[in-house]
N, C-alpha and C positions, 0 to 999 in steps of 0.2 A: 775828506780824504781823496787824492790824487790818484789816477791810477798807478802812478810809478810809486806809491806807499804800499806795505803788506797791511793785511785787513787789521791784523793785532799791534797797527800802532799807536795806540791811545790806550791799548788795554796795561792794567799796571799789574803788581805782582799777584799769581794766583794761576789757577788755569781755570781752560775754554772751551768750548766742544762747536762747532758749526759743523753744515751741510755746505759744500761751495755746489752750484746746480751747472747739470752740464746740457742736457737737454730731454726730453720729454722722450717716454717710449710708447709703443700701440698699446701698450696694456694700461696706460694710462696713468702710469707712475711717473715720478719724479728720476732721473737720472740723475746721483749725487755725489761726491767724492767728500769723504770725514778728513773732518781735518783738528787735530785736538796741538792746545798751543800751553806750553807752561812757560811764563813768567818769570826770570828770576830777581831779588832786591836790587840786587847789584848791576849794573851793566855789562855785557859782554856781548861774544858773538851768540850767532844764529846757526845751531845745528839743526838738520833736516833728516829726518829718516820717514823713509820710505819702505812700506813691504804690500805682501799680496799684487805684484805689480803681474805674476801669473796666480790664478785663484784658485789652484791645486799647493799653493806651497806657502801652505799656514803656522809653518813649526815657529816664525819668531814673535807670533802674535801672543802667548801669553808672557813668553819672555820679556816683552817689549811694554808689556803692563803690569807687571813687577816692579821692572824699571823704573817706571815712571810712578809709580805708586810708594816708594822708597824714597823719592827725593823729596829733599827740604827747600822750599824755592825759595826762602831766607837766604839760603847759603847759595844758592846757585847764582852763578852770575853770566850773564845773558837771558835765552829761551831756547827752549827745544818745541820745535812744530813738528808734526811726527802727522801723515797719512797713512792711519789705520790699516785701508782697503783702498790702494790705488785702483782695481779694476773690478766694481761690484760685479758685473757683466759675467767674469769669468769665473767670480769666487761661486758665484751662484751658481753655477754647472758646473761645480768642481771641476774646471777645465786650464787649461793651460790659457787659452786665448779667448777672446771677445766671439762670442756665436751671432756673429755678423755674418751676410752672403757673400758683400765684397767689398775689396779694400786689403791693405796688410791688417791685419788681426793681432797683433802681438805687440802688448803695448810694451815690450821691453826692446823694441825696435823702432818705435816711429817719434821719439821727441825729435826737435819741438812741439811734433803734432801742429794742428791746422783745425783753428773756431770753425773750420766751413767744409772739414774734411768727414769722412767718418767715425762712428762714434769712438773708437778706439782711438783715433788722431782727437777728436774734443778734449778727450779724457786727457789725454798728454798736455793739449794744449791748457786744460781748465790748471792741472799740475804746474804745467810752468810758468804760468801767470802769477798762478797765489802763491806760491811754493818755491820753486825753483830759481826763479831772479831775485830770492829775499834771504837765500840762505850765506854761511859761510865757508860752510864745509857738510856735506851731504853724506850717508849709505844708501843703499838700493837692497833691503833684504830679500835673499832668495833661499831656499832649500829645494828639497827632494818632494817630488810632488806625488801622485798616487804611486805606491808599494814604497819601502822602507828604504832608507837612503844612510850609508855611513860617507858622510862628507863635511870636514872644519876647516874651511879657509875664506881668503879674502882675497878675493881679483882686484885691481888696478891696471890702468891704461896702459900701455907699452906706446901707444900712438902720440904721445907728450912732449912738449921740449925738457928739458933734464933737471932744471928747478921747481917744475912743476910736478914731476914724475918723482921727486927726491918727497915732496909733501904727501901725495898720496901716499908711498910706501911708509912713511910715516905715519899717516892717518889711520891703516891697513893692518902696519906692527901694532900697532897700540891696542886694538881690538883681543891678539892677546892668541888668537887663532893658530895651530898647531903648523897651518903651509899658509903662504902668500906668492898668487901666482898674477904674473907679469899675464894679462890677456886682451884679445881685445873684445870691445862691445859697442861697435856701432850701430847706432840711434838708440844708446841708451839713454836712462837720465844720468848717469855719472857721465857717461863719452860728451854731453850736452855741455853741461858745466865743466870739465874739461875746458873744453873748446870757450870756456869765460873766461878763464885762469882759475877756476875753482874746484880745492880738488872733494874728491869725491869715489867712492870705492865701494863693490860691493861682497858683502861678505855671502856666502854657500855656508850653511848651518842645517844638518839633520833634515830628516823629513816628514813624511806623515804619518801616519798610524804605526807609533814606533813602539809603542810600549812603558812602562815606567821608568824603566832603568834609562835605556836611550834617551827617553823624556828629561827626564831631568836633568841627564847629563849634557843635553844641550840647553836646556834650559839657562843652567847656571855657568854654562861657555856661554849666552848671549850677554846675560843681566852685568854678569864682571867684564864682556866686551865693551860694551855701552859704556859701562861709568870708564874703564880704561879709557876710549876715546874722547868722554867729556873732561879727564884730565888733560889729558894732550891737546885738547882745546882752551885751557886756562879756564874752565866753566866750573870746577871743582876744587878742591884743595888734592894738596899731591902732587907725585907727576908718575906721568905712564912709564912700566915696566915691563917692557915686551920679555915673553921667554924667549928662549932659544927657538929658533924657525926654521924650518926648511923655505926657501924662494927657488920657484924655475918658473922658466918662461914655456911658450908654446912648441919651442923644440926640443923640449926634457919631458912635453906631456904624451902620453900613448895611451890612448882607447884601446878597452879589450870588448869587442861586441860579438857574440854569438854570430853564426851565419843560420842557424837555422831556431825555430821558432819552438818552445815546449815549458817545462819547467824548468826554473833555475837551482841548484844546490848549490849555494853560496858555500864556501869553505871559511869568508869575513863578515862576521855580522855583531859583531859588536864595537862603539864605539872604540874601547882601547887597542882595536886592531887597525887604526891609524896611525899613521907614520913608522909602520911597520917595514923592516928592508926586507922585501921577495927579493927572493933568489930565484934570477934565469929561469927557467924550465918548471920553477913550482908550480903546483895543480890551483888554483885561483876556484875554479868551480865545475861545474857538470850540467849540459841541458839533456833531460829528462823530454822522451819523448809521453806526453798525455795521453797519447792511445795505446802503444803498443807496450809500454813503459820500457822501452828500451834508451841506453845513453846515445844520446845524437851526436854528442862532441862534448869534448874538454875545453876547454879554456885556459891557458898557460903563459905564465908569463914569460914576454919577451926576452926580459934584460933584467939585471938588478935595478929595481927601483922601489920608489917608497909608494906606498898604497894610500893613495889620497883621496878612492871612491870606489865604494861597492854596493852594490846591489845585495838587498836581504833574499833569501830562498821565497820564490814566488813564480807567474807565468810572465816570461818576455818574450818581445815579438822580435825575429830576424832581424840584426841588424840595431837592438837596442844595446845601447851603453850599458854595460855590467859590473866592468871594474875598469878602475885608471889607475896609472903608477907618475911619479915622477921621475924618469933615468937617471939614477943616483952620481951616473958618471957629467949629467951636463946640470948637474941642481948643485944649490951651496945652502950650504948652514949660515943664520946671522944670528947672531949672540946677540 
């Protein structure tokens, strides 16, 4: 095998589980990145999916083995290679980033990464060796990471030439997700591949310790986003039928962050309170001061726009993201 072959090219129909080794830590372990590859009879393309790329945001990992435990690789045609746990590092301290002292730390910024960089750049690098120069069309899963997250969409590059940005949004509707929003993400692994001609899109799905109901309900928003996009990739029988969508871009999005620090009372905390139209001036939430239990401030929305992110009732720190709208005056509907 060539290094310009992926590891699974002799492998015939079925699936595989490996360890790719990235390097050795002080505690005397192996540093390893999972990499599990299914097979299918027929020939096709190479879908890649990616999650845990921050290791606080675990909501698509059962999702993502239902998935894959439902298909018939008979019938499937190509392979899907799918990295489990892109950044053990981080999942292990339920943390956003790689608990490294220096270097960037956040392996959702540093592809291509660099074999000679720090471990967070290997990690990238070990990814795009075996992974990312073998795919044909990629995700990058992400959700909400510590405290409870209402969020169902799918980002795509804006940084694109227009035949290539025309396939992401494709890639993006297909998945089947409530908004798709035009953003950007540089040194991501989708902005990487991008930058091949390959599109690539990452979807925002729920978050963590969410409870049954939210559970599940993203759960089976992932499992039918998945097989949606393996239609839309000819990988499946069918063809993808995106709902009706809301799309905006980065100047229809508006953060609402607290300025001071306490408890949150979320007024949205249920999935079906997406893509809901706030009206101007509505009361969005309340931070509760923790000592004195007095209200610190309101939180209200700007403008009419659609609610594409909220935070469940818990403690945020000044300054953290709470809710977001789409400005319903600069967002469009796509049928």
């Amino acid at each position: 095998m060539s290094a310009d072959e992926p590891l699974w090219v002799k492998e015939k129909e079925g699936r595989s589980f490996r360890r790719l080794e990235v390097t050795t830590m002080l505690t005397g372990a192996t540093l390893a990145i999972p990499l599990h590859v299914l097979m299918g009879r027929q020939p096709g393309p190479t879908f890649g999916i990616v999650t845990n790329t921050h290791g606080d945001e675990f909501a698509a990992t059962i999702a993502i083995r239902q998935f894959l435990e439902g298909l018939d690789t008979a019938k499937l045609k190509g392979r899907i290679v799918v990295v489990s746990v892109a950044n053990p590092m981080a999942t292990a301290g339920f943390g956003r980033q790689t608990p490294e002292q220096h270097g960037r730390t956040d392996l959702h910024e540093v592809y291509p990464g660099n074999a000679r960089g720090n471990a967070t750049q290997m990690i990238a690098a070990t990814i795009t060796e075996h992974v990312l120069h073998h795919v044909d069309a990629l995700i990058d899963f992400h959700s909400g990471g510590n405290g409870g997250r209402l969020q169902a969409r799918v980002d795509y590059n804006t940084k694109t030439p227009d035949d290539l940005k025309k396939k992401n949004l494709a890639l993006a509707r297909a998945f089947g997700a409530p908004f798709v929003h035009e953003n950007e993400f540089a040194g991501a692994a989708a902005h990487y591949l991008n930058g091949r001609g390959i599109p690539a899109v990452n979807p925002e799905v729920g978050g963590a310790y969410l409870g049954p109901h939210s559970t599940d309900y993203y759960t089976k928003m992932m499992v039918e986003g998945l097989a949606g996009m393996t239609r839309h990739l000819g990988m499946s029988e069918g063809a993808a039928t995106p709902p009706k969508q809301l799309h905006f871009d980065l100047k229809a999005r508006r953060e609402i962050r607290p300025k001071q620090s306490g408890y949150l009372v979320s007024c949205y905390e249920r999935p079906e309170d997406l893509c809901q139209l706030i009206k101007g001036g509505t009361k969005l939430g309340e931070v509760v001061d923790l000592y004195s239990y007095k209200v610190l401030e309101e939180l209200i929305a700007p403008f009419d726009g659609y609610l594409f992110f909220s935070r469940y009732s818990g403690v945020v720190g000044g300054g953290t993201q709470a809710f977001a709208l789409a400005e319903a005056a600069k967002s469009s509907w796509l049928d």
